[in-house]
C-alpha positions, 0 to 999 in steps of 0.5 A: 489384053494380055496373052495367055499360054497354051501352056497355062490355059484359062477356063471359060468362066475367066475368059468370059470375066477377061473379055468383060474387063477388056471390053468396059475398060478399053477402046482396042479394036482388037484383043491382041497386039495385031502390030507386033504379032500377025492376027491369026496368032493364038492369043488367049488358050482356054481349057474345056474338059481334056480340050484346048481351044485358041482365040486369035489375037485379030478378034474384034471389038464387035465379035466381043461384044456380040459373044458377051451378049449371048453369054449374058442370054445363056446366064454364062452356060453358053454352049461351045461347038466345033464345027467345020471351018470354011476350008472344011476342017472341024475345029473352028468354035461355033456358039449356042445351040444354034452353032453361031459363028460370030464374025470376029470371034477367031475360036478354034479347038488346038487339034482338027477332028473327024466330025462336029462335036459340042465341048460344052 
């Protein structure tokens, strides 16, 4: 998948259309180029309201596939939460009002925050 800039960020709405291009048209088992470029780099930076999030290069084929499936139950108005990642900093992105954090979705928000907060 092409890497998208921090400095020209993508809405949500073009991120869910870019992953279901990548997903129905490619075999990758990552979006991003894990060959050249170490996993945990931003790959895709997306913009929700003032926020900016990022999603690594080293997410999955599968964690893809379990995201476009809970968009698709969420009629594309899925929430987006940051919650605390497993060091305990608040930016890691969790989905639904559930708060799912999917194994292989590597969402982060661009800045830590003092507490848990929903985006949208």
């Amino acid at each position: 998948m092409a890497r998208v800039s921090k400095r020209e960020p993508i809405g949500v709405d073009h991120l869910y259309d870019r992953l279901d291009d990548w997903f129905t048209t490619t075999n990758e088992a990552t979006i991003g180029d894990v060959d050249n470029h170490q996993g945990r780099t931003a790959w895709i930076w997306v913009e929700i309201g003032d926020e900016l999030c990022r999603i690594h290069a080293d997410t999955t084929r599968d964690g893809v596939a379990e995201l476009r499936r809970l968009v698709r139950e969420a009629d594309r108005t899925l929430e987006w939460h940051v919650v605390a990642n497993d060091r305990g900093n608040v930016n890691k992105i969790a989905f639904g009002p559930s708060k799912v954090i999917i194994p292989g979705v590597y969402a982060y928000l661009g800045r830590t925050l003092d507490r848990m907060h929903r985006l949208i």
